[in-house]
C-alpha positions in Angstrom: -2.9 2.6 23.2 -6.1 4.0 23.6 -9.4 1.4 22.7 -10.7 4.3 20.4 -7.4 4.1 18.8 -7.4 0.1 19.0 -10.7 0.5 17.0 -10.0 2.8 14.6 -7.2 0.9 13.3 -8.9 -2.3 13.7 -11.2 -1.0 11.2 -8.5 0.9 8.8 -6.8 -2.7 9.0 -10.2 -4.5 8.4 -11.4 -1.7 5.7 -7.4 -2.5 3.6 -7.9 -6.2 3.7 -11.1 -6.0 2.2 -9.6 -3.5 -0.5 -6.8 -5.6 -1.3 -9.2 -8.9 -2.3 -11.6 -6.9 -4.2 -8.7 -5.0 -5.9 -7.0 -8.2 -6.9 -10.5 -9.7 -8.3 -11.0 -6.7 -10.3 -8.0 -5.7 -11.9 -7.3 -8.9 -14.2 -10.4 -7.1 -16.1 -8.5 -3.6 -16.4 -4.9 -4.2 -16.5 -3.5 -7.3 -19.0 -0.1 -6.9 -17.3 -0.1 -9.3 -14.5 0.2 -8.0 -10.5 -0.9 -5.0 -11.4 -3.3 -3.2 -9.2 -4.8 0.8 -8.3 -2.8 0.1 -4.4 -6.0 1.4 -3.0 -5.7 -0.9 -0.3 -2.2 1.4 0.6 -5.3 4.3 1.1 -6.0 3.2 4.5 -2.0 3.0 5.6 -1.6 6.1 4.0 -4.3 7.9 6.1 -3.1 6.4 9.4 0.2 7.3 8.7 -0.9 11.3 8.1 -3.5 11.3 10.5 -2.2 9.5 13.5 1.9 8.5 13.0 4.0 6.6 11.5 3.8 3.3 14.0 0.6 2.8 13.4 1.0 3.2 9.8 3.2 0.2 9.9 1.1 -1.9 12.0 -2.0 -1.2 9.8 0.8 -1.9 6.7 2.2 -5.1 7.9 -1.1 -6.9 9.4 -3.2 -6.3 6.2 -0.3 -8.1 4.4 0.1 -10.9 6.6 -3.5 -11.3 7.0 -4.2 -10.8 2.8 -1.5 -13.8 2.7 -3.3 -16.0 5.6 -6.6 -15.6 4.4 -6.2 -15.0 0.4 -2.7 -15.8 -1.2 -1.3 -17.7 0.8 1.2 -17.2 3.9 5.1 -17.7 2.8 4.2 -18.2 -0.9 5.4 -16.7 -3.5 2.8 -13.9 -3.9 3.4 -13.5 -0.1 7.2 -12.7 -0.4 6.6 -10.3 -3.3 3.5 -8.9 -1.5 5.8 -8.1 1.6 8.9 -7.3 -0.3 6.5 -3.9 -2.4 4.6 -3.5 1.0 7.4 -3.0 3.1 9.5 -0.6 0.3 6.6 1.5 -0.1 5.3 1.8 3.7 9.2 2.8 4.7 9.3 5.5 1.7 6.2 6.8 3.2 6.6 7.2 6.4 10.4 8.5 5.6 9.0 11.1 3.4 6.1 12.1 5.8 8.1 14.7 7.4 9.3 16.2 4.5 7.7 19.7 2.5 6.7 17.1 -0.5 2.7 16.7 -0.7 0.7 14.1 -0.4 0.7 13.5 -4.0 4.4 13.4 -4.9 4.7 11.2 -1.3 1.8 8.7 -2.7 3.9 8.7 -6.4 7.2 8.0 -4.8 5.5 4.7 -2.4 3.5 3.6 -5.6 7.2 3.7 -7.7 9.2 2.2 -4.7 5.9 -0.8 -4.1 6.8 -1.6 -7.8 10.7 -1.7 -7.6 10.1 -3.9 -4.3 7.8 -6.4 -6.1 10.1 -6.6 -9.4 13.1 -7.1 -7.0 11.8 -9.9 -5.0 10.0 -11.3 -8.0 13.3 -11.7 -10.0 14.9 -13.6 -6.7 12.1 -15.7 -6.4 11.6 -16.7 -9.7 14.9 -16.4 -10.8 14.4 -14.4 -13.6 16.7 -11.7 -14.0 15.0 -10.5 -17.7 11.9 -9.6 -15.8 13.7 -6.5 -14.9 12.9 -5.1 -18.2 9.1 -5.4 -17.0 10.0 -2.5 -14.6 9.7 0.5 -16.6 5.9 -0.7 -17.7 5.0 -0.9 -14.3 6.8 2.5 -13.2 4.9 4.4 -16.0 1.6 2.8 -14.4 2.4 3.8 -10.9 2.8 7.1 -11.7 -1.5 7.6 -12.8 -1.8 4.9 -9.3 0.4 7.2 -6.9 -1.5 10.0 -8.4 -5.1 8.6 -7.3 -4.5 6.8 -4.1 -2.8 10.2 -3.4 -6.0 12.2 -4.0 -8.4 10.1 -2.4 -6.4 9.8 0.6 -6.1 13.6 0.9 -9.8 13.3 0.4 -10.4 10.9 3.2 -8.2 13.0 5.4 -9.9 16.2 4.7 -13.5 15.2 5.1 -13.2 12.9 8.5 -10.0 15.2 10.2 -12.0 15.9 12.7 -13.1 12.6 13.5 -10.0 10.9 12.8 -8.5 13.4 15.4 -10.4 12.2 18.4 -8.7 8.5 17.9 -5.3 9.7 18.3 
């Protein structure tokens, strides 16, 4: 691996870690159903994963969630295991789908819905809570709008650095 590489996902790692703290400050003011959040800290995976390749999408996926869970949640709580169980739904949808003719969009949508069948499913084994699967279709209906906008500002991202992104590859 290149060091301009090394860098530019340092920072991509760095730049989702910050993201994800911020995000889960600020969204117990806009959301009143609990754990739920833009995923705008999935914005930097998602433009790794279309600008570079999938492997690194997964590195910069898996570090900012054991990193968020060492320095914010906690590492092997709770949080941590539903953190990991969404994270690691929605980064292998992603990358699976990458390939395909879908767009960004409809790729973002599909991660945001699978993050949020990940989290319910390890959220009902570790609290052992089977009813909480009726919490699902609120969240799904809130992915959707979430997908929709990491979506577009990844595309954004994507389009206005290409060219810079390009020479870390």
């Amino acid at each position: 691996m290149s060091t301009r590489k090394l860098v530019f996902l340092s920072i991509m790692i760095s730049l989702s870690i910050v993201l994800s703290i911020v995000e889960s400050a600020v969204s117990s003011f806009f959301f009143t159903i609990p754990g739920m959040k833009l995923g705008f800290a999935n914005i930097a995976t998602m433009v790794v994963v279309f600008s570079l390749d999938r492997k690194s999408g997964l590195i910069v996926a898996f570090l900012r969630i054991f990193l968020v869970g060492l320095i914010y949640t906690g590492l092997f709580t709770p949080g941590f295991w539903i953190s990991l169980s969404g994270g690691t739904l929605s980064v292998f949808v992603l990358i699976s789908l990458k390939g395909t003719n879908l767009s960004i969009y409809t790729i973002s949508v599909v991660s945001a819905l699978m993050h949020m069948v990940g989290q319910i499913a390890a959220t009902i084994v570790v609290v052992k809570t089977p009813a909480l699967i009726y919490y699902l279709p609120y969240m799904i209906l809130l992915s959707i709008p979430a997908g929709f906008i990491t979506g577009y500002l990844s595309k954004k991202i994507i389009s206005d650095f290409s060219e810079k992104i390009i020479s870390f590859k």
